[in-house]
MARZADREN-223491 format. One record per residue: x, y negated, z negated of N, C-alpha, C in turn. Coordinates in steps of 0.02 Angstrom, whole numbers, plus 32768, in hexadecimal, padded with zeros to 4 digits. Atoms other than C-alpha are relative to their C-alpha. Layout:
<recs>
((X, Y, Z), (X, Y, Z), (X, Y, Z))
...
</recs>
This chain:
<recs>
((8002, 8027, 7FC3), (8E7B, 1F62, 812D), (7FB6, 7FF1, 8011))
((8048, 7FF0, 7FE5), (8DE5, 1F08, 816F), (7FFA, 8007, 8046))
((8001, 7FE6, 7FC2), (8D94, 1F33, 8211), (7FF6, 7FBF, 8024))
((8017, 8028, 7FDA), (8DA0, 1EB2, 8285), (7FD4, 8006, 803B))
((802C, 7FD8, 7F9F), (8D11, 1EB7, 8326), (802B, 7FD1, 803E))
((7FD0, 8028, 7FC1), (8D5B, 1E87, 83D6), (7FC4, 7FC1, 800F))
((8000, 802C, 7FEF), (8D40, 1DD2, 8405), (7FFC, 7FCC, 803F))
((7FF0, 7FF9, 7FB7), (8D64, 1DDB, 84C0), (8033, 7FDB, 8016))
((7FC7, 8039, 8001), (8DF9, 1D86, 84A8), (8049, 801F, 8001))
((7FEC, 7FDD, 7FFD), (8E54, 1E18, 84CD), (8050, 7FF3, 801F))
((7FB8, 8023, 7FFB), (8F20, 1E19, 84DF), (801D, 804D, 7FFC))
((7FD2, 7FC6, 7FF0), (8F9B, 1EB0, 8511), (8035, 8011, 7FF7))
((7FD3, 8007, 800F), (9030, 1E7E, 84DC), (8021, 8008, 7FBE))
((7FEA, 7FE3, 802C), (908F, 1EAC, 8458), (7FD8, 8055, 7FDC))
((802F, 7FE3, 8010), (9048, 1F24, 83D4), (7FB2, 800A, 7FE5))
((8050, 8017, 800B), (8FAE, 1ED1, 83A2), (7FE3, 7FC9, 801D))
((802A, 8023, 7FB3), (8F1B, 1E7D, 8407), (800B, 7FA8, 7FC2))
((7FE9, 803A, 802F), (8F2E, 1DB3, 83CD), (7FB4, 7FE3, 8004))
((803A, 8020, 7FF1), (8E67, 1D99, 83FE), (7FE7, 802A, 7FA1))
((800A, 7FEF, 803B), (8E34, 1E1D, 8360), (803E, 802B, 7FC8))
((7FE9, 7FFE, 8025), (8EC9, 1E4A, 830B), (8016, 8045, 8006))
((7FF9, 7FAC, 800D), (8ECE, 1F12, 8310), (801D, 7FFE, 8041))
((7FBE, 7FE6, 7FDD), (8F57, 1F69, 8363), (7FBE, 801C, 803D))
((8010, 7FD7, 7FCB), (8F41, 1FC5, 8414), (7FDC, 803F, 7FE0))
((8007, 7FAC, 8015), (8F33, 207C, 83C7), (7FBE, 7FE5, 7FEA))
((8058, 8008, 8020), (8E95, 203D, 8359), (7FD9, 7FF4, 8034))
((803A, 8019, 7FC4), (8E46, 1FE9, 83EE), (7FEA, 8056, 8021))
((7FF3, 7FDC, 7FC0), (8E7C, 207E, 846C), (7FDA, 8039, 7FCB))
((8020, 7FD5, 8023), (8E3A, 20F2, 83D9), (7FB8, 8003, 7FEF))
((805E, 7FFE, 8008), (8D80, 20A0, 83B9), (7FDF, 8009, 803E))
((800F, 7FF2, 7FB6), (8D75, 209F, 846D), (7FDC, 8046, 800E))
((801E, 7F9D, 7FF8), (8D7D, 216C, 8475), (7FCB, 7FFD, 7FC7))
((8041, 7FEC, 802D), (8D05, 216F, 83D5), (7FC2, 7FEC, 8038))
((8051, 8016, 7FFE), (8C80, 2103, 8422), (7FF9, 8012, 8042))
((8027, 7FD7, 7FB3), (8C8C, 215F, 84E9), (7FED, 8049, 7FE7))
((800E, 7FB5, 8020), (8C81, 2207, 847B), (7FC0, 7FF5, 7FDA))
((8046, 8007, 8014), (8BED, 21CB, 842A), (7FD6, 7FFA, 8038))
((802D, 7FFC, 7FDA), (8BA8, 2195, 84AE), (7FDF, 8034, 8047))
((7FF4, 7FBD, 7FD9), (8BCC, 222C, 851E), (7FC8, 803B, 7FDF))
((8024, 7FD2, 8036), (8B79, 2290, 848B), (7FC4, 7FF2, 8018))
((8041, 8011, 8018), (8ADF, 2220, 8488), (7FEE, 8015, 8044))
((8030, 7FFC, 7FD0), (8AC7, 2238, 8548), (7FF8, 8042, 8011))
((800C, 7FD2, 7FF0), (8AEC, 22E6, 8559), (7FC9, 8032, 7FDB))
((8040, 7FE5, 801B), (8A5B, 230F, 84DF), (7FA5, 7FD7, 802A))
((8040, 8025, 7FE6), (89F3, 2282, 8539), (7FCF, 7FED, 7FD1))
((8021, 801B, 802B), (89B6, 223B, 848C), (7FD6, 7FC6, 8031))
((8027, 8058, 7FFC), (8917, 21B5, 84B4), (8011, 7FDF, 7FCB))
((800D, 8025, 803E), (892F, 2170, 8408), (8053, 7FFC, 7FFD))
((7F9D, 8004, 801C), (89FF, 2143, 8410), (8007, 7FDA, 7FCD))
((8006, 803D, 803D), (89D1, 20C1, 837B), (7FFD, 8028, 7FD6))
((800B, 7FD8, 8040), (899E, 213A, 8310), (804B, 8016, 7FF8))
((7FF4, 7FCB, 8015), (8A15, 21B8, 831D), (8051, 7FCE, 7FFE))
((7FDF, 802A, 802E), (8A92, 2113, 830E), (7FFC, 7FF5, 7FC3))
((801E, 7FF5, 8037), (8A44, 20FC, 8274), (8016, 8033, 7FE0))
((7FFE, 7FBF, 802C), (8A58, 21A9, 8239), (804B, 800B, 7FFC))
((7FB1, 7FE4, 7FEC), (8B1C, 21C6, 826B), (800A, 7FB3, 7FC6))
((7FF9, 803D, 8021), (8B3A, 2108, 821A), (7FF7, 801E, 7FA8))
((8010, 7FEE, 8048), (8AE6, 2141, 8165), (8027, 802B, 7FF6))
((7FEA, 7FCE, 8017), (8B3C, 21E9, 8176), (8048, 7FEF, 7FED))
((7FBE, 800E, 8006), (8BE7, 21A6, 8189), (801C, 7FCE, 7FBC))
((7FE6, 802B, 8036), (8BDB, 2115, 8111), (7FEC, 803A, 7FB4))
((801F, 7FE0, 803A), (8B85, 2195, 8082), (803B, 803A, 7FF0))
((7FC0, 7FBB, 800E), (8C22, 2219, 80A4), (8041, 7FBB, 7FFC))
((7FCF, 8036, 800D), (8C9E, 217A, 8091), (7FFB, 7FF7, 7FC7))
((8004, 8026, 8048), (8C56, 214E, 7FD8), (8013, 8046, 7FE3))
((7FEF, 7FC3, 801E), (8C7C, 2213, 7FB6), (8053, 7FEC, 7FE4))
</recs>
């Protein structure tokens, strides 16, 4: 499957959005990833949140080619 990004063309009905294509659950699921990241990043109070984007990004795609 590829990943579609949201579009703002957003739609509620049925089981998948008709602006990018991916079901509710995926949406309602990257959602919690990316407030849990970002929850993470503030409760350490990183200055540098690029980087340590950067660093999580490489780590994930480098344990994906495993």
């Amino acid at each position: 499957m590829k990943f579609s990004p949201c579009i703002d063309l957003c739609t509620f009905e049925g089981t998948h959005c008709e602006g990018c294509g991916r079901s509710h659950q995926e949406k309602a699921d990257t959602k919690k990833l990316v407030m849990s990241i970002a929850s993470f990043i503030q409760s350490y109070d990183y200055e540098n949140k690029e980087e340590f984007m950067r660093v999580i990004s490489s780590n994930v795609l480098k344990r994906l080619q495993k």
